[in-house]
C-alpha positions as CSV (number, residue, x, y, z in Angstrom):
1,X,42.6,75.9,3.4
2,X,42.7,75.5,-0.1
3,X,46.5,76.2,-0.3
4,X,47.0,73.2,2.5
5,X,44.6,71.1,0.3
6,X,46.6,71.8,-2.8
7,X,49.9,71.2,-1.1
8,X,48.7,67.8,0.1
9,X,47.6,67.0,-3.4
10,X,50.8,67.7,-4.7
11,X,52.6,66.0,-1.9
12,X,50.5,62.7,-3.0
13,X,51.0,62.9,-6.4
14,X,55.4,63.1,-5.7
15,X,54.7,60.5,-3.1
16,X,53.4,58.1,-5.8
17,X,55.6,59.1,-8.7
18,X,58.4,58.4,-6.2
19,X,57.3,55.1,-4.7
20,X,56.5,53.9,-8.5
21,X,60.2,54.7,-9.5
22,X,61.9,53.4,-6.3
23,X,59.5,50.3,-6.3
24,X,60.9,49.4,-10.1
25,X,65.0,49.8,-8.5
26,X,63.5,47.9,-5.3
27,X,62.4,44.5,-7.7
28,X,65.7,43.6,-8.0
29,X,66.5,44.2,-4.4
30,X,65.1,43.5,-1.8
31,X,61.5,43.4,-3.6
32,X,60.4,45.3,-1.0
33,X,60.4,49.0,-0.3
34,X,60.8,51.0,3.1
35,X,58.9,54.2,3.2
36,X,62.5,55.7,4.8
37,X,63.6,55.1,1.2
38,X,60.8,56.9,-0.4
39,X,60.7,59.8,2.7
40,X,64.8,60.4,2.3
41,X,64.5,60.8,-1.6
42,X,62.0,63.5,-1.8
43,X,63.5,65.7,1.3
44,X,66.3,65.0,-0.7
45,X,64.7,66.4,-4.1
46,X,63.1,69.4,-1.3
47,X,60.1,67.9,0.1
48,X,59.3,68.8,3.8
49,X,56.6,66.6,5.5
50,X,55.0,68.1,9.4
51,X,55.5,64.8,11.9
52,X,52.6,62.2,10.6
53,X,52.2,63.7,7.5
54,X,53.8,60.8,5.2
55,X,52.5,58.6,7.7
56,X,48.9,60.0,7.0
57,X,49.8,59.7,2.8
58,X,50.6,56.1,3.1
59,X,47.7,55.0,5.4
60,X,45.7,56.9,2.6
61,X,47.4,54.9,-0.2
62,X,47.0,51.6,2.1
63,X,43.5,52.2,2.6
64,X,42.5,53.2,-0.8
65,X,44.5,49.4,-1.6
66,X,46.9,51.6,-3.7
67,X,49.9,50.2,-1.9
68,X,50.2,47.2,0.6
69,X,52.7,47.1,3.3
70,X,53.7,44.0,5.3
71,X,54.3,44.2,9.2
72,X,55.9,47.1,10.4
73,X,59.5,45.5,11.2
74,X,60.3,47.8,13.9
75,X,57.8,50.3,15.9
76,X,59.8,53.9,16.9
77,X,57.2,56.3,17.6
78,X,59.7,59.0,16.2
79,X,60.6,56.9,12.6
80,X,56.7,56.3,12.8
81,X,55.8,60.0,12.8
82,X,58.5,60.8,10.2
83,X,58.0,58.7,7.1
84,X,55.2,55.8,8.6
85,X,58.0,53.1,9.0
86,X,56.2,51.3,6.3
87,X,57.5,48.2,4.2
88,X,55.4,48.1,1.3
89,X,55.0,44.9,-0.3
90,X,53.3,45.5,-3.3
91,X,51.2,48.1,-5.4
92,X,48.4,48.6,-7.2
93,X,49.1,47.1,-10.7
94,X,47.3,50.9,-12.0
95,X,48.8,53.0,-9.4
96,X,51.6,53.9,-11.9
């Protein structure tokens, strides 16, 4: 158990160091930032996240009011499961 816990600590801490860089590039445009954007750059950098798992992260983040996310634009149980099909609409001004 203390592996998992570990591994989801870690996964939190690249989840925020990510979301803090891509919200900077997202400023300019579109001032918002989709959680696809944020899932497909850290599978990209070797990340793999179980179905739900981001989704879990970010309703962490949201409900700790580290990140807040407007309406979910479109609802696909599938894109839901795989990276929360979030648009995040602003952070915490200390999250990074």
């Amino acid at each position: 158990v203390a592996v998992m816990t570990s591994d989801i600590g870690r996964k939190r801490s690249r989840l925020i160091q990510i979301i803090c860089e891509e919200w900077i590039r997202a400023q300019e445009y579109p001032g918002t930032l989709d959680s696809e954007v944020v899932y497909d750059r850290l599978v990209s950098e070797g990340e793999h996240f179980a179905e739900g798992e981001m989704d879990a992260l970010l309703t962490h983040l949201r409900d700790k009011e580290q990140i807040i996310h407007g309406p979910v634009l479109y609802f696909d149980r599938e894109e839901r499961a795989k990276h929360g099909a979030m648009s995040i609409t602003g952070i915490a001004d200390w999250l990074c």
